[in-house]
Phi, psi and omega in degrees: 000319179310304177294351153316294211272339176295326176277337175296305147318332153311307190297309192266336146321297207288331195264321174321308178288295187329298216273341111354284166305280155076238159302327191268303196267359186045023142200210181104342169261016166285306206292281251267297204303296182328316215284307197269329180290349180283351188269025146227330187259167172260167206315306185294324121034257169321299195288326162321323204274335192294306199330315193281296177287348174285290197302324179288328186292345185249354156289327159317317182265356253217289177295325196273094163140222204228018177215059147316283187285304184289346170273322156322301204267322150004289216265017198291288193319340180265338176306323206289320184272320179304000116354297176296291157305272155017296182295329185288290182289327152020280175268016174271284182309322176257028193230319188287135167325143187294312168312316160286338173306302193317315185297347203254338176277316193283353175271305155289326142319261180338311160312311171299343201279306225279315198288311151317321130322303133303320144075038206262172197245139209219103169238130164256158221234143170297358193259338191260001181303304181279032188242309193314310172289314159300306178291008190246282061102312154304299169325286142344280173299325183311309184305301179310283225291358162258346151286306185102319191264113160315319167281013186239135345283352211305314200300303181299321180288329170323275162001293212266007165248009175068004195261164223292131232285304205287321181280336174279321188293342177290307176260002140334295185295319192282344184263343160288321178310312219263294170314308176317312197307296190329288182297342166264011174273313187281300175322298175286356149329309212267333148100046210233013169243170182246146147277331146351293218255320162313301165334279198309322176303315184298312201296315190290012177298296199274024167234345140302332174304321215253014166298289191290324173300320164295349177276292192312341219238299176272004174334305193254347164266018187235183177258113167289353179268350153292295167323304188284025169247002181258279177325315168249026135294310157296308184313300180318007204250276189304347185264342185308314220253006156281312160317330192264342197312290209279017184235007191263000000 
């Protein structure tokens, strides 16, 4: 019983902090809820567990503004592949040894950490979106269905077209949103969901909500560039000891 309520507390810390990030930085909470749920769970697991506050949450932010329809027809061919890909990757998460899951979510952690630390600046010219966008969407999906992490390559090539902040936190949402459905569509492909673990997801909604409301709150009193150097600091942290799993 203890150890019930000791992982249920954990559960609703990591979407409370996840849903924290967020809040302040306008995404992160797939990457930060994997990064702390793989330290009790294996990645697939983790990712189950994500599904329910990932999916309300990038819809929600996916609807707040005013470039519904043009990020819809913009980004349709990179949606069409993260499906694609999802399905493709699939069975690295729900097949592999738990350990090696682990190196591979934290192998992916880490690349976003090193890419985000660095920061480098990178503009793709809009003529190259329609060759461009279906492989990145693949690529995308390939990753989710084999990780549990959403942002790699999708944050950067978004990032690298330049286009105006409110329309990226818009296909942010929407590529986050597309990527939830693929991984839970594939997990059940895969017969890798549980209802158990769907349950727990739901219960985790309302402390990733009240996450963001507080992130959002403190947004504007903190340095956010402190905050994200601190933050993926710590993710370099968590993916090292996601990473060290198949040698200890």
């Amino acid at each position: 019983m203890t150890n019930d309520i000791a992982t249920l507390i954990w559960l609703l810390g990591t979407f409370l902090l996840a849903g924290l990030v967020k809040g302040v930085t306008g995404m992160g909470l797939p990457t930060v809820a994997m990064a702390l749920l793989g330290a009790l769970y294996s990645p697939v697991v983790a990712a189950a567990l994500l599904i329910v506050p990932s999916l309300i949450t990038n819809i929600w932010q996916f609807l707040k503004g005013g470039y519904h329809w043009h990020v819809l027809s913009r980004f349709f061919s990179m949606m069409l592949g993260i499906p694609v890909g999802a399905f493709l990757g699939a069975p690295l998460l729900s097949q592999l040894d738990a350990d090696w899951a682990a190196f591979s979510l934290g192998s992916a952690l880490m690349l976003y950490s090193i890419y985000s630390f660095w920061a480098p600046v990178i503009n793709i010219l809009p003529k190259y979106e329609p060759w461009l966008s279906p492989i990145i969407g693949l690529l995308t999906g390939w990753i989710t269905g084999a990780t549990g992490v959403f942002v790699l390559p999708a944050v950067p090539y978004l990032q690298a077209l330049g286009i105006e902040r409110n329309e990226l936190i818009q296909a942010l949402g929407l590529s986050f949103t597309v990527s939830t459905l693929a991984l839970l569509s594939s997990l059940a492909v895969q017969h890798s969901l549980e209802t158990v673990h769907l349950t727990l997801s739901l219960y985790a909604v309302l402390p990733a909500l009240a996450g963001m409301w507080l992130g959002s709150l403190i947004r504007n009193r903190i340095s956010t560039g402190q905050f994200r150097c601190w933050f993926l600091l710590t993710l370099s942290l968590l993916a090292v000891d996601l990473m060290s799993r198949p040698f200890r």
